[in-house]
C-alpha positions in Angstrom: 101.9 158.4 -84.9 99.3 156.1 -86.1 100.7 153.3 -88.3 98.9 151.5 -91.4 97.5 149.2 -89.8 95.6 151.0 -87.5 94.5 153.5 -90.3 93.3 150.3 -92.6 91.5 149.7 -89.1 90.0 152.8 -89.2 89.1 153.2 -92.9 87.5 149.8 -93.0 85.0 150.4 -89.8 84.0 153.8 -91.6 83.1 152.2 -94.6 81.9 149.1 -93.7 83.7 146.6 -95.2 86.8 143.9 -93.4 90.1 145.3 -92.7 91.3 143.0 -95.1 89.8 144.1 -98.1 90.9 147.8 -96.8 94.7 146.7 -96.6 95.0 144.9 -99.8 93.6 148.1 -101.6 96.1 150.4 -99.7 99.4 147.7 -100.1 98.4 148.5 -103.8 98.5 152.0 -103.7 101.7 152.1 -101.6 102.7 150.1 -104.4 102.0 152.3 -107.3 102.7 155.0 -105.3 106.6 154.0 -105.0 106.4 152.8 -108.7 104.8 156.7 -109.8 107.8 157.9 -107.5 110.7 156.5 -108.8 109.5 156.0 -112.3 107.8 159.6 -112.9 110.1 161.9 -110.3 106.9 161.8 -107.8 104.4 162.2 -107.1 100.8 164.6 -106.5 97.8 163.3 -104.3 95.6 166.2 -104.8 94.8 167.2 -101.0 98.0 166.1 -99.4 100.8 167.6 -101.6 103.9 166.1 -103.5 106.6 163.5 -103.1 109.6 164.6 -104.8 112.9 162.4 -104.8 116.1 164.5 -105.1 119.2 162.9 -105.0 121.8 164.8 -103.3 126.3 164.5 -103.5 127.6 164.3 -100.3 131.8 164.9 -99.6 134.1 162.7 -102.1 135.7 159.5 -100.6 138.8 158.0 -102.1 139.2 154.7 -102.9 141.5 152.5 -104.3 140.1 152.8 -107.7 140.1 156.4 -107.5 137.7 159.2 -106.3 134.0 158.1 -105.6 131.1 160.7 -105.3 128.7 159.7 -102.3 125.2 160.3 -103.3 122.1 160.4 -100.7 118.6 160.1 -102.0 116.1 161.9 -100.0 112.2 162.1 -100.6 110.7 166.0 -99.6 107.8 166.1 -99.3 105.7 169.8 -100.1 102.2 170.1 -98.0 99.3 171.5 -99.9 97.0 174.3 -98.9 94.6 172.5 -97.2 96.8 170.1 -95.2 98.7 172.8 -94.1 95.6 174.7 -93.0 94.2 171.5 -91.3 97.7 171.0 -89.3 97.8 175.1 -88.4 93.9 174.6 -87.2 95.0 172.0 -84.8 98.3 173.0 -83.4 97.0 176.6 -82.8 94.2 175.0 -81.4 96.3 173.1 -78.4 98.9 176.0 -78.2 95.3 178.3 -77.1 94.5 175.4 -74.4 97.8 175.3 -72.9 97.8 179.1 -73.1 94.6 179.5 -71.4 95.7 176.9 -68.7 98.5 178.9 -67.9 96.5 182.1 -67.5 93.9 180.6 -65.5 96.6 180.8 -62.5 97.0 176.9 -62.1 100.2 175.6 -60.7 101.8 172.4 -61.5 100.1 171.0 -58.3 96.4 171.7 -59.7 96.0 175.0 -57.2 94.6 177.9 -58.2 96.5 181.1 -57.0 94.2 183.2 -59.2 94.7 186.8 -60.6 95.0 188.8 -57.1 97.7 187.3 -54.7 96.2 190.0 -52.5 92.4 189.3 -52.0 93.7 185.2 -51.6 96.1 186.8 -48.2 93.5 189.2 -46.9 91.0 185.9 -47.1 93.9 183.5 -45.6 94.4 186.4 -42.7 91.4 185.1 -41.6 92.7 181.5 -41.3 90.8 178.4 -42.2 87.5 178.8 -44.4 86.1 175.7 -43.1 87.7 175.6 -39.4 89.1 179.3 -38.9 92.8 177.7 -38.1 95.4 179.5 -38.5 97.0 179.2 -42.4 100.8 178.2 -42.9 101.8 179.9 -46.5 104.2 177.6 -48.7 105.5 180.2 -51.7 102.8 181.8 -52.7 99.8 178.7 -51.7 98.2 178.9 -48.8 97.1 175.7 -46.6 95.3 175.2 -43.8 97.1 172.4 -40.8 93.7 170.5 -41.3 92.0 171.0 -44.5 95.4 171.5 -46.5 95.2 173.6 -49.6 91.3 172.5 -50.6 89.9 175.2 -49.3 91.8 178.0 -51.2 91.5 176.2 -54.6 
């Protein structure tokens, strides 16, 4: 998660200007931003969505005085369009790379076993690529005594 900081960081190499400047200008719209919040029932940044405080009764607790309501206040917060789009874009985006890593046969150890199990025995039958040795099969990887599993990846 990046912090404010590292955004002010950001936002003041992009436009030039000290980090400084950049963080006094966002302190006051954090600022106003809580002050539009509480004061106004949220709040709408036009390409980001809404803050909405709700304040929610939790179980009564009795106390000496008599019965108390808990209350929690939480802050939703509702995504627009195009943040939500953005987000989709990017998560789909890494679930297709892991997706494709997974079909293109790698193991956890960086071997390829490939598609056909078969043609990799018949060509391990043979032994050794390199040295014609005779192969030692561990699960479904094959590795040559000398070369180990480099030349069947």
């Amino acid at each position: 998660m990046l912090t404010k900081s590292e955004l002010d960081h950001r936002v003041a190499i992009a436009l030039g200007i000290p980090a400084k400047r950049v963080a006094n200008v966002t302190d006051a719209f954090v600022d106003e931003l809580c002050n539009a919040i509480a004061e106004h029932g949220g709040f709408h940044l036009v390409g980001l969505g809404k803050l909405i405080p709700r304040i929610e009764r939790l179980t009564s607790h009795i106390r000496k005085e008599g019965v108390q309501d808990s209350m929690r206040i939480r802050l939703y917060f509702t995504k627009s369009r195009m943040l939500k789009e953005q987000i989709e874009r990017k998560w789909v985006k890494e679930a297709n790379m892991e997706k494709q890593s997974e079909d293109e046969g790698m193991t956890k150890y960086a071997v390829n076993e490939g598609h056909n199990p078969d043609k990799l025995e018949k060509a391990a039958a043979q032994g050794c690529p390199i040295c014609a040795a005779p192969v030692v099969k561990h699960g479904r990887v094959f590795a040559c005594p000398t070369h180990g599993t480099e030349p069947f990846e």
